[in-house]
TORZATI-213498 format. One record per residue (C-alpha): residue in one letter; x, y, z. Coordinates in steps of 0.001 Angstrom, whole numbers, padded with zeros to 6 digits, always signed. Layout:
<recs>
aXYZ/...
</recs>
This chain:
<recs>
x+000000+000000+000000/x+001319+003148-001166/x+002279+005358+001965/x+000010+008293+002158/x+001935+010608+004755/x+004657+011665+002743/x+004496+013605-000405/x+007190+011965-002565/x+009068+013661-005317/x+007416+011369-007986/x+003910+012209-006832/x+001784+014595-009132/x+001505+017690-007765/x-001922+017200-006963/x-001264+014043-004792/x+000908+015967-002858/x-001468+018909-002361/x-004160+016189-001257/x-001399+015022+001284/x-000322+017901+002594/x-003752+019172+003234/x-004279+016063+005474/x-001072+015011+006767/x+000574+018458+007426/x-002335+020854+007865/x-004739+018006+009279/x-007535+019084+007031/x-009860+017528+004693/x-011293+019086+001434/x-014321+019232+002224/x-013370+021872+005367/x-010539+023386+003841/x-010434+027371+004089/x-008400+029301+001248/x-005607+029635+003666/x-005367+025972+003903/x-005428+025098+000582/x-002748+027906+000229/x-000199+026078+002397/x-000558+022758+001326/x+000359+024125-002026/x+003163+026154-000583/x+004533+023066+000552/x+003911+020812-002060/x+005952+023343-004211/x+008150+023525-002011/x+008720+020014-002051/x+009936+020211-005525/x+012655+022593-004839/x+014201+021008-002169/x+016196+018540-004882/x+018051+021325-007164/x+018336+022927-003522/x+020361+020403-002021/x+022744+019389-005606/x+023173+023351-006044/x+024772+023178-002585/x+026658+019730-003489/x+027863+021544-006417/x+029516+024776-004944/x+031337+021984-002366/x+032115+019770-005369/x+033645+022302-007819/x+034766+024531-004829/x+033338+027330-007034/x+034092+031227-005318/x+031157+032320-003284/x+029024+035345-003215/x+027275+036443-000204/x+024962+039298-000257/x+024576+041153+002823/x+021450+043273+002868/x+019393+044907+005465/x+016193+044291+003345/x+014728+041581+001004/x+011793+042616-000049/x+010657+039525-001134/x+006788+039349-001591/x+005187+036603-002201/x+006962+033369-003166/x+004602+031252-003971/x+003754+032201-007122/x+007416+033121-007950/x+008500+029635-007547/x+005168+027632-009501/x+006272+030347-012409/x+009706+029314-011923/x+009478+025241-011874/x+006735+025609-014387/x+003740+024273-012570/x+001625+027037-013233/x-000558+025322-015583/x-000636+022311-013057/x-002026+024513-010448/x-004229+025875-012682/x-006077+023042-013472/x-005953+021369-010170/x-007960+024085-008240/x-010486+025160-011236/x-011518+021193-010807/x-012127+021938-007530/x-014052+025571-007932/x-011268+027747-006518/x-009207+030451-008441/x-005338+029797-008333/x-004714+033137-007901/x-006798+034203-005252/x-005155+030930-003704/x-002170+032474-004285/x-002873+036097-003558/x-003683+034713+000229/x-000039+034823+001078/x+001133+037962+002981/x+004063+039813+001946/x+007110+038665+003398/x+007796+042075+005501/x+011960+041804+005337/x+011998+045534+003318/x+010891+048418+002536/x+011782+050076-000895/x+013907+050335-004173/x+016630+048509-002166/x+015243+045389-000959/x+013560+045299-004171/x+016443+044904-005911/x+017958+042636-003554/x+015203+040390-004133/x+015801+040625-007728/x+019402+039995-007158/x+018329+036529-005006/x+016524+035264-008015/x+018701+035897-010905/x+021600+034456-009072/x+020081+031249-009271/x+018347+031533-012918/x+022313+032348-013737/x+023291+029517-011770/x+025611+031672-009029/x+026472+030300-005909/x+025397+032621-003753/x+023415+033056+000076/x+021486+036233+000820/x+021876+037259+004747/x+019598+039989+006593/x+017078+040001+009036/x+014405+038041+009882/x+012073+040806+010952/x+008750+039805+012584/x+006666+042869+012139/x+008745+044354+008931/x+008574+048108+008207/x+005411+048806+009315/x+001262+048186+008263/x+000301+051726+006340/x-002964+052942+006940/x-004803+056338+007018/x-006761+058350+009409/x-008252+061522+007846/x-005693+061691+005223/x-002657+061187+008266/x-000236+058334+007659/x-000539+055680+010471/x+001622+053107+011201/x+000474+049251+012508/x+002824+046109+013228/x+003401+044021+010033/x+001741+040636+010860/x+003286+038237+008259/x+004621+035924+010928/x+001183+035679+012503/x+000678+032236+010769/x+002831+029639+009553/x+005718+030751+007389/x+005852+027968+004259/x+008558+028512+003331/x+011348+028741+005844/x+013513+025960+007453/x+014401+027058+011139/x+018131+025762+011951/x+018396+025495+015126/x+022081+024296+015097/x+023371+027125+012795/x+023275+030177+015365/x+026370+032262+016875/x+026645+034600+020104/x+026858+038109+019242/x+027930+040268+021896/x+027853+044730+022213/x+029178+046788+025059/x+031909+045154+027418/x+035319+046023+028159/x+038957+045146+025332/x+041582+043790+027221/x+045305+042741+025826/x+045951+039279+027416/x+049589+039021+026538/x+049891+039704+022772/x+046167+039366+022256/x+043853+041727+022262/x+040575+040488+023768/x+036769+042044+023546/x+034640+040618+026177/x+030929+041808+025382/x+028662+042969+028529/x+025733+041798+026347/x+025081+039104+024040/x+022205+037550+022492/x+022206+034840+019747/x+021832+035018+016070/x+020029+031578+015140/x+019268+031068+011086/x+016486+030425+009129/x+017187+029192+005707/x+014654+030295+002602/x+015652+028169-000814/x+015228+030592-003606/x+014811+028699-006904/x+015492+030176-010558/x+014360+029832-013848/x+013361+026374-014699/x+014822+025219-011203/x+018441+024439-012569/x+019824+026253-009724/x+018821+027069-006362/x+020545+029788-004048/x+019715+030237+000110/x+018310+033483+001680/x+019804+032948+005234/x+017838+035348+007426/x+018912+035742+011510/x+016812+036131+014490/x+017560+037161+017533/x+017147+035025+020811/x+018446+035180+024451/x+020822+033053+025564/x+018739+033120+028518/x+015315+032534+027845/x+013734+032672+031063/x+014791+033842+034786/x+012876+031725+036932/x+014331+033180+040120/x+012850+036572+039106/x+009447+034962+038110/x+009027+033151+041554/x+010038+036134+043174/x+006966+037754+041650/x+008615+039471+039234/x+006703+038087+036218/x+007412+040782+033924/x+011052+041266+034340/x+011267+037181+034185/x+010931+037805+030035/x+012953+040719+030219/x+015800+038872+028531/x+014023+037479+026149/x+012316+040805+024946/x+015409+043243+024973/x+016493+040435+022643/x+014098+040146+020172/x+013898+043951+019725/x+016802+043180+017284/x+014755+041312+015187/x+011064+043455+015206/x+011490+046236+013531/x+013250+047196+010262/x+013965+050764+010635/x+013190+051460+014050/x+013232+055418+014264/x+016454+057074+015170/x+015570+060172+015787/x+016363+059577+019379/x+019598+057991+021152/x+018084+055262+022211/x+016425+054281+018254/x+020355+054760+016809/x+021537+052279+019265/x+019332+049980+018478/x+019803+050544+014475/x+023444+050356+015164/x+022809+046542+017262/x+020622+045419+014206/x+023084+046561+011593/x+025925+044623+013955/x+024242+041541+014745/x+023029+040549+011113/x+026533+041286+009845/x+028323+039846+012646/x+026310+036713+012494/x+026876+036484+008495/x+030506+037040+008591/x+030898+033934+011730/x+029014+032012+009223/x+030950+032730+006202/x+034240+032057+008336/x+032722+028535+009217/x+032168+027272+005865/x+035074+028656+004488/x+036987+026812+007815/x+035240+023437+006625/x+036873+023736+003094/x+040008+025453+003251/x+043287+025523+005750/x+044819+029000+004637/x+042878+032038+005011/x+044472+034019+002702/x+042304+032470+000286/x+039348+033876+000951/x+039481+036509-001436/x+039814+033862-004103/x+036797+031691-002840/x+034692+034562-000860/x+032950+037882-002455/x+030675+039373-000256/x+028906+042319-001270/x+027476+045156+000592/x+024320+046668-000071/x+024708+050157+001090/x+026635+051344+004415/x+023835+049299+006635/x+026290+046318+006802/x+029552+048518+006309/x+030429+047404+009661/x+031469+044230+008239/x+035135+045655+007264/x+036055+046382+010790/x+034226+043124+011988/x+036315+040585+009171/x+039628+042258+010323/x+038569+042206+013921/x+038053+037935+013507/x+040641+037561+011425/x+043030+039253+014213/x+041784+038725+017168/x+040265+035165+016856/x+042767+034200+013945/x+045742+035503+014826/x+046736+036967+011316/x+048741+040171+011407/x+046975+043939+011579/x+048017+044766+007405/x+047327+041251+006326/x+044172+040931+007519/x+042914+044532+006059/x+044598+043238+002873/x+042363+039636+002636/x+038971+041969+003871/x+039510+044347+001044/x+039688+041397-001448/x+036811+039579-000651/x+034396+043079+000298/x+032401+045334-002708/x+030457+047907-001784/x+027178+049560-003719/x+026287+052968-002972/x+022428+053733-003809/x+022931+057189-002732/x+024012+060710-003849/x+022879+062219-000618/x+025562+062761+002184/x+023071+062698+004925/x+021964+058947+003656/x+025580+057793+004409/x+025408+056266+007596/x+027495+057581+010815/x+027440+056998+014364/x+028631+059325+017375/x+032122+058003+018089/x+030596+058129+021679/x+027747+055141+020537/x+030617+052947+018524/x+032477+053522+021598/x+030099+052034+024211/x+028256+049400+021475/x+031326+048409+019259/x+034836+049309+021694/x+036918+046925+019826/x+035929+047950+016653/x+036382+051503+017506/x+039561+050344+017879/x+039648+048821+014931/x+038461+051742+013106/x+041050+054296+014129/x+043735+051548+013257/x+042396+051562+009516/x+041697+055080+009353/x+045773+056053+010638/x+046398+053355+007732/x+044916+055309+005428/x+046743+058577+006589/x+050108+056865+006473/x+049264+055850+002748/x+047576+059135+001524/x+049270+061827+003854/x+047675+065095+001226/x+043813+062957+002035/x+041213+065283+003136/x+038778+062840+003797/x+038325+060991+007119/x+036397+058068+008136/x+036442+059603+012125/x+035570+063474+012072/x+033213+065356+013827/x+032587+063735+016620/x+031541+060983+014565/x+032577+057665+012731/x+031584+057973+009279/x+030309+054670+007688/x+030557+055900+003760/x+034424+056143+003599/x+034609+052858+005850/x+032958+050564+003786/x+034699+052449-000053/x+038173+051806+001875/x+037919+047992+002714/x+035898+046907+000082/x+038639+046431-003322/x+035400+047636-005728/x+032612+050407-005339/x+030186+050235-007646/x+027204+052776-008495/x+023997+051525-009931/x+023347+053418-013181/x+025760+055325-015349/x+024877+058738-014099/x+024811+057899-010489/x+028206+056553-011161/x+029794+059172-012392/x+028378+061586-010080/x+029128+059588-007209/x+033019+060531-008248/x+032571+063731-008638/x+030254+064150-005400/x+029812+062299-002375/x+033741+059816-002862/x+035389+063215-004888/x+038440+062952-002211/x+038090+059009-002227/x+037916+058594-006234/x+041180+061040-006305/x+042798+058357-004580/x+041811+055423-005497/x+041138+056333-009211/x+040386+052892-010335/x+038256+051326-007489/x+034541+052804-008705/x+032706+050573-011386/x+029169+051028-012755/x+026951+048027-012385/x+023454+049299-013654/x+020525+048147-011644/x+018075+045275-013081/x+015015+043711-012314/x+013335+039956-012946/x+011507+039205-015798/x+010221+036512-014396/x+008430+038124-011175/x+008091+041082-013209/x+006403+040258-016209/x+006004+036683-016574/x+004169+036565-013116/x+003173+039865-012768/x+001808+040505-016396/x+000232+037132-017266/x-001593+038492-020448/x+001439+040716-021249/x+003307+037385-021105/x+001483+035313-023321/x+001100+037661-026238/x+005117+037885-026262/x+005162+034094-026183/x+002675+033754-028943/x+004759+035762-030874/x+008755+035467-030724/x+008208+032106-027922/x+009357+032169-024228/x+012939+031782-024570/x+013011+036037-023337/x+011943+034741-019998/x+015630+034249-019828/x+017404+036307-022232/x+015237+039649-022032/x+017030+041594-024398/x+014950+038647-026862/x+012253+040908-026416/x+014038+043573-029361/x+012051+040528-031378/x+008321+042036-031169/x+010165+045742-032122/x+008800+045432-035524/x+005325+043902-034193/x+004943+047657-033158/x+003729+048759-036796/x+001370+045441-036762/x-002068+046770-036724/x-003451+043078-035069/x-000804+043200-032607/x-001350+046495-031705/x-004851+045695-030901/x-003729+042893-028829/x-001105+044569-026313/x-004037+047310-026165/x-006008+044675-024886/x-004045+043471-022750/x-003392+046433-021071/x-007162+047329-021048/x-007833+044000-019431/x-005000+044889-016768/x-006837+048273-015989/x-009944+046912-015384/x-008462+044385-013125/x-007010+047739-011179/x-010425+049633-011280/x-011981+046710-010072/x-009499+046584-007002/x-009999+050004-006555/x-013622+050271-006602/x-013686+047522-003750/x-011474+049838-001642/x-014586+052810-002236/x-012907+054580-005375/x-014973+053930-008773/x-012288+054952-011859/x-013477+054792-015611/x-010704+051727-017312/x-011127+053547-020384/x-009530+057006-018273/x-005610+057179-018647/x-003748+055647-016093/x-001038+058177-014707/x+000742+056409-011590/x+003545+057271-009095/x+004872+054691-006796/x+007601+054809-004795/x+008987+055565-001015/x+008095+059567-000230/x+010879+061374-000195/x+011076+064926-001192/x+013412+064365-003680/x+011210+062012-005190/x+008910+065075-005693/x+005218+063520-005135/x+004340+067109-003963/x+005846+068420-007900/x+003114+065682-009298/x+000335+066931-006793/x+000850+070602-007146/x+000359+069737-010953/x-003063+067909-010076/x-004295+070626-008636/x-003165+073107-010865/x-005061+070501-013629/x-008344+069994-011920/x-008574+074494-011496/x-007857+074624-015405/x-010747+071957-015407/x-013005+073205-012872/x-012808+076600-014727/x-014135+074457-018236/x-015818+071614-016868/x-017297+070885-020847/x-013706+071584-022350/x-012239+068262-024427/x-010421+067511-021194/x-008596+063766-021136/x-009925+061628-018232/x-007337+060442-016100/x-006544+058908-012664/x-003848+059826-011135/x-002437+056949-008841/x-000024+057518-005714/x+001191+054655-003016/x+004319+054893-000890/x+005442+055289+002800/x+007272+058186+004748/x+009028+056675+006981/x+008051+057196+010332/x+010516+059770+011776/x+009992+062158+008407/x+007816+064751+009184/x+008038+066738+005768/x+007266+063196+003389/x+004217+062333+005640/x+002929+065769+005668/x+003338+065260+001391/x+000821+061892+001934/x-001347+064409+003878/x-001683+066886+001395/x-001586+064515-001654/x-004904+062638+000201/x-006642+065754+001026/x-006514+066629-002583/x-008440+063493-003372/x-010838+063881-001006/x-012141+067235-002487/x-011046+066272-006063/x-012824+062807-006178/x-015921+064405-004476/x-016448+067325-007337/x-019526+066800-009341/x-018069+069278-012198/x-014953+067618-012726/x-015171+063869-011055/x-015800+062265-014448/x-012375+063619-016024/x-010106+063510-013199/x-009413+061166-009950/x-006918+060763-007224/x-006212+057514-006036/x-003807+056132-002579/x-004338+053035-001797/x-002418+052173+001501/x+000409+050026+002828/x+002426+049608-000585/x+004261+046344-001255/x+005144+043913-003837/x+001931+042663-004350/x+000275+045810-004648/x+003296+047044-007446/x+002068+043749-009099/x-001506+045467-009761/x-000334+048826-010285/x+002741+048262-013096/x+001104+046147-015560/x-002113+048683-015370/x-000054+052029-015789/x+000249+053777-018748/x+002407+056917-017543/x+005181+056200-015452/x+006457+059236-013188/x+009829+059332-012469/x+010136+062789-011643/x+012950+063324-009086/x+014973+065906-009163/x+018006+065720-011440/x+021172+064303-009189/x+019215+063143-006486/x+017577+059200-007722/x+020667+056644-007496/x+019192+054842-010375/x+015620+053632-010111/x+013747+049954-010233/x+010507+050891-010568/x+010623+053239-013392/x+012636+049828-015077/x+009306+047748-014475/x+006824+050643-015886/x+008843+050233-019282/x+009150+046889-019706/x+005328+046720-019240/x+004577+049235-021816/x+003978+052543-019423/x+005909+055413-021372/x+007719+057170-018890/x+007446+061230-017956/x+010619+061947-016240/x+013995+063975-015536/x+016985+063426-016238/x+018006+061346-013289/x+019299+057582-012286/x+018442+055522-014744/x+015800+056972-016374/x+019028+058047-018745/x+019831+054994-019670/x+015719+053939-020421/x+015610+057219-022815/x+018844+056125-024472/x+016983+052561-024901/x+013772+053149-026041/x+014144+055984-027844/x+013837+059800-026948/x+010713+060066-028991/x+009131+057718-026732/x+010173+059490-023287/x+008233+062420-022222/x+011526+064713-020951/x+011162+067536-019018/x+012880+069931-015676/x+016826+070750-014672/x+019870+068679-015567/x+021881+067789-012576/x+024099+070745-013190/x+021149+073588-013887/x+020288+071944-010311/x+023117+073075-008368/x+023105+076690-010288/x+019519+077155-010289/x+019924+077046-006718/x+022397+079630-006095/x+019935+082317-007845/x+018652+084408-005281/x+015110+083193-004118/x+015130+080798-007182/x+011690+079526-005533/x+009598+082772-005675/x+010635+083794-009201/x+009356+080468-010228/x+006100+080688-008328/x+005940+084425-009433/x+006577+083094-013294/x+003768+080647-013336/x+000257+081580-012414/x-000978+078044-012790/x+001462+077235-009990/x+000821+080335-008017/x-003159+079357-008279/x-002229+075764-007383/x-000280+077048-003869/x-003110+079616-002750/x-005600+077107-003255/x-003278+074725-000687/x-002743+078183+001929/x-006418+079142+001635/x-007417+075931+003098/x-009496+074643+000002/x-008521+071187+000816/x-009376+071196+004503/x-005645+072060+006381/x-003153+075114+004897/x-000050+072673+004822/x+002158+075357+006027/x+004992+073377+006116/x+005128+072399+002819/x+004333+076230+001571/x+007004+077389+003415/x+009315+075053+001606/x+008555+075847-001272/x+007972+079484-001313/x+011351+079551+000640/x+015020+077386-000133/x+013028+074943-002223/x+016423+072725-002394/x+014611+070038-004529/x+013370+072922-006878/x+010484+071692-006973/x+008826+075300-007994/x+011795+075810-010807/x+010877+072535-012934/x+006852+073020-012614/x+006237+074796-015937/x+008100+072465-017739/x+007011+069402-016272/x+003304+070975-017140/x+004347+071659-020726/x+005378+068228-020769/x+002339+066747-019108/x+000136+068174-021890/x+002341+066815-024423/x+001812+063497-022938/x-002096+063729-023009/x-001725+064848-026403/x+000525+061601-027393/x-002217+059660-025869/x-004868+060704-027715/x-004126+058967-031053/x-004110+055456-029332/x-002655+053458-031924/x+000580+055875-032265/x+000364+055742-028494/x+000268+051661-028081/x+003280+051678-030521/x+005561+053633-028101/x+004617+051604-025673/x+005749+048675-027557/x+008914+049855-028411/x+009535+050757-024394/x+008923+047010-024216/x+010951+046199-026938/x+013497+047631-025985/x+014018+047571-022052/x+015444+044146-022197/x+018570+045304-020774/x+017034+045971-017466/x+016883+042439-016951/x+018604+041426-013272/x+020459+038486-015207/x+022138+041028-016898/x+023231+043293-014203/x+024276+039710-011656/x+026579+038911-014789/x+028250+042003-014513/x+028852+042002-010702/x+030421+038184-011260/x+032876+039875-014290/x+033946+042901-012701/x+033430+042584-009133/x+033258+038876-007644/x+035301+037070-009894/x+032374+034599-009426/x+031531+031685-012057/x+028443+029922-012984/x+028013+027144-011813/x+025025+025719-013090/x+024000+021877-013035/
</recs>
């Protein structure tokens, strides 16, 4: 008799959703809630990558291939359920198996919660990373945190931002293995002694860092890579003394002051006590990761001064940057290798990506804080940074000025390559924020332009958008995007024309439907005009606002006019210490209220912000959108993953020149980009003009209407704030790229107009955006920074 409690590999998938239902979830059909059926297909699918899981790993031991390990404090991985069936194929299979049975597959699917492990752009592109190292066939582990509550839950009250626990680890996680006997003390505080002629740091606190392993399967499951995530745990889980003693509360107190490692991403560190704890989360997850690294290096090799040759490990941004002073701290202290040696072997396995041109966004902490959290690698610090000196006496840059220790020029110093993430950003970030650093190490900055995954991002993301490309050109673009240049001369088809059209109508409806159920009723057939990204005023949501409003006057003043219906589409959070970006979701929500309410003008124009962005919700809005904004300002956006997804699904894109939104223009053609605003440098001398903001305001009237429509209250508050911003040092210039990002607005509508001429551009931004693919961009890390080979079986 065939054994019925465990799902074997050569079971159909639908025997082993059947088993799993009853033998792991203790359910039968016939009770079986949508959640249920949900994780017995998690696991089932899971099931079926734990093979290619387990001979990837054989295979890095086998062929004792070099390493990559990504260190990131975010992985913002969404949902992986329907990321893996797309990726082992089995998307058909689960098709079929649940209509049989009455249910939608995707609303099976859609019942998975976000993993909550990021925030933005950054873990974004980690994830993206993660998955085309496998589909590439990498060896590779992802390490960060395994945050219970995430970010936070985004909701509004009258308009307000407000900020709820993430609850994603609530219920059962699929697909996570907890090891139990991979976890490592990591200690802060304490006292450095020298014991002879070794130096020894003996932490007043520690807490353990214990793993839990996600496999993260690629394209067609020939590889599969491991997102290692930490959690922290006292090493003392309970004081029963203190509970018998009545103390009941304080009995946990280990156990809590613990776990606040590994709550919150982001906690706010506004205050002393929110640093030190960012500073303990950035420390433990590296820490951890680096004792882990050193261990399975240790199990293969005798001579550590191979590591460069068989370990890359790549920082994403300065949150892990810690990490330099940390490898040379083990590798002296618990290694015994010499002080120069051991900076020499960290530098040749560490690379460093900057995502940021703004010197307030590179990390530092009060040499007091390193000092009490970190005293050995204080230490350690001032050792590299008189290293430095010694080498480049004429240097003008310090890591340790200013009372503080300054994480940027740490983590360029010990890591042997710096890379930006788009071409501009790249060669700004030499002649900006690492000038002094780039002088002296002329060769050490690379350019690794950001990508994203076709898979998640169109494949699974655009399903009808997916098999229209098949039907035509076939699916082998799935994994060599820049395929996709195949369809460029579909764009003068008339019958495929009429096809993507569709496609994208269908998508919209999809999104109005959504929409309508959250209380908002938009027209499909209205153009779809959407901004989504983290608020930030250099992101300029209030520029694309203060243009809404100064729209909806112009209409309000011709309600019968030949007026283009649109909705305009925000989401993003502010993170919860920013005053200034959450007074922007304020204003941008009070302008719906009174916009979406207005009998004269509701029919052309509406304002949409649907709460708590995330992956899954950027899977609804991209494949709808037909006008991406990307409308930083110019010298500000590192590069930019979002405004990659918006082309590749056939949104033409309204935007500066900024980040990568250079690169798209090059691509797909200026004729299909809607420029407008400042270069980078009209920025910088824009803004030494003498109250630059009031001649703009002065200059415009639409924009002087929009702003005394905002100060006379019309949409319920004044927004002083944000007035006085603009009207005053206006640093983002927000005021001195509004007429042209109006002209350019109405050029758009105008485009749109004559649909067919419009649904060609948007083919050719298609077309021609296979570049962007991830695949491409991991390829270039393994040539010019890791030295890394493929590896696939």
């Amino acid at each position: 008799m065939k054994d019925m409690t465990i799902p074997r590999p050569g079971d159909t998938l639908a025997d082993a959703i059947r088993q799993h239902l009853k033998f792991s979830l203790g359910k039968s059909s016939d009770v079986a809630t949508l959640t249920d059926w949900r994780m017995a297909l998690s696991l089932a699918v899971r099931d079926r990558i734990v093979d290619p899981w387990f001979a990837s790993t054989r295979a890095a031991y086998d062929k004792q291939g070099k390493r990559v390990y990504y260190l990131s404090m975010e992985f913002l991985i969404g949902r992986l359920l329907e990321d893996a069936t797309v990726n082992l194929g089995l998307m058909d299979e689960v098709t079929e198996f649940f209509q049989s049975r009455g249910l939608d597959a995707r609303k099976v699917m859609q019942d998975e919660p976000d993993a909550a492990l990021g925030n933005g752009g950054l873990g974004r592109l980690a994830a993206c990373f993660l998955e085309s190292m496998s589909t590439v066939g990498c060896p590779a582990y992802g390490y960060g945190i395994r945050y219970e509550h995430g970010l936070f839950r985004q909701s509004f009250d009258r308009g307000r931002q407000m900020e709820g626990p993430e609850d994603w680890l609530t219920e059962a996680h699929a697909w996570e293995y907890e090891r139990t006997e991979a976890q490592y003390r990591i200690g802060f505080g304490g006292q450095v002694k020298q014991l002879g002629d070794r130096t020894v740091w003996q932490p007043a606190e520690t807490v353990l860092a214990r793993a839990y392993d996600t496999p993260m399967i690629g394209w067609q499951g020939r590889w599969a890579n491991t997102l290692r995530l930490w959690s922290a745990r006292p090493e003392t889980v309970f004081d029963l003394g203190r509970f018998n003693a009545g103390d009941y509360y304080g009995a946990a107190e280990p156990e809590n002051l613990a776990r606040t490692i590994s709550r919150v991403l982001y906690p706010d560190d506004t205050t002393e006590d929110g640093k030190r704890l960012r500073l303990k989360q950035e420390f433990f997850f590296t820490a951890a990761s680096l004792r882990d690294i050193l261990r399975r290096f240790d199990s293969e090799y005798d001579d550590l001064k191979l590591l460069p040759e068989k370990v890359a490990i790549q920082l994403n941004d300065t949150h892990p940057a810690i990490a330099g002073p940390e490898l040379v701290r083990l590798l002296v202290d618990e290694k015994g290798m010499a002080f120069e040696d051991a900076v020499t072997v960290a530098q040749g396995c560490l690379g460093y990506t900057n995502h940021t041109l703004l010197p307030e966004a590179l990390e530092r902490w009060s040499v007091k804080l390193m000092t009490d959290l970190l005293p050995r690698h204080m230490q350690i610090i001032e050792m590299i940074d008189a290293m430095h000196k010694n080498a480049h006496p004429d240097r003008k840059v310090e890591m340790i000025g200013g009372g503080d220790v300054q994480m940027g020029p740490i983590a360029f110093f010990m890591a042997h390559k710096v890379n930006g993430v788009s071409a501009l950003h790249t060669e700004l970030m030499k002649e900006t924020v690492f000038a002094e650093l780039n002088r002296l190490h002329p060769n050490r900055i690379v350019n690794e332009t950001n990508g994203i995954t076709p898979r998640r991002w169109v494949l699974g993301a655009n399903p009808r958008l997916s098999r229209l490309v098949t039907d035509a050109i076939g699916d082998g673009w799935v994994d060599d995007l820049e395929r996709l240049q195949e369809i460029e001369p579909l764009a003068d088809d008339s019958s495929f024309r009429d096809a993507y059209d569709a496609a994208k109508r269908a998508n919209k409806a999809d999104l109005a439907a959504y929409l309508g159920q959250r209380g908002l009723s938009v027209d499909p057939d209205a153009m779809f005009d959407v901004q989504i990204k983290r608020i930030h005023e250099y992101k300029r949501q209030h520029l694309n606002i203060l243009q809404t409003i100064a729209l909806w006057q112009e209409m309000k003043d011709a309600p019968q006019g030949n007026w283009l219906p649109q909705v305009k589409i925000f989401a993003g959070k502010a993170a919860p210490g920013y005053v200034f970006a959450k007074e922007i979701i304020h204003l941008i929500n009070a302008v719906a209220e009174v916009i979406n309410a207005d009998p004269d003008t509701s029919h052309l124009l509406k304002v949409a912000y649907p709460a708590n962005y995330n992956v899954s919700l950027a899977e609804r809005l991209i494949p709808a959108a037909e006008v991406s904004q990307q409308i930083s300002t110019a010298g500000k956006e590192a590069s930019g993953t979002g405004n990659m997804k918006f082309a590749l699904n056939g949104a033409l894109t309204i935007g500066t020149l900024d980040g990568a939104n250079v690169e798209i223009r090059e691509l797909v053609g200026a004729e299909n980009f809607f420029l407008f605003g400042m270069t980078a440098p009209e920025v910088v001398a824009r803004r030494e003009v003498a109250e630059h903001a009031k001649k703009a305001i002065a200059a415009d009237p639409r924009l002087k209407r929009a702003m005394d429509a905002i100060e006379a209250g019309i949409f319920g508050e004044r927004f002083p704030s944000i007035i006085e911003n603009l009207m005053g040092h206006d640093y983002f210039c927000v005021t001195s790229d509004f007429s042209d990002y109006w002209r350019a607005s109405r050029e758009l509508e105008v485009a749109y107009r004559d649909r067919a001429e419009w649904t060609r551009m948007a083919i050719l931004n298609t077309a021609r955006s296979g570049w962007f693919s991830s695949d491409r961009t991991i390829r270039g890390y393994m040539a010019d920074i890791w030295g890394a080979e493929a590896l696939t079986i």
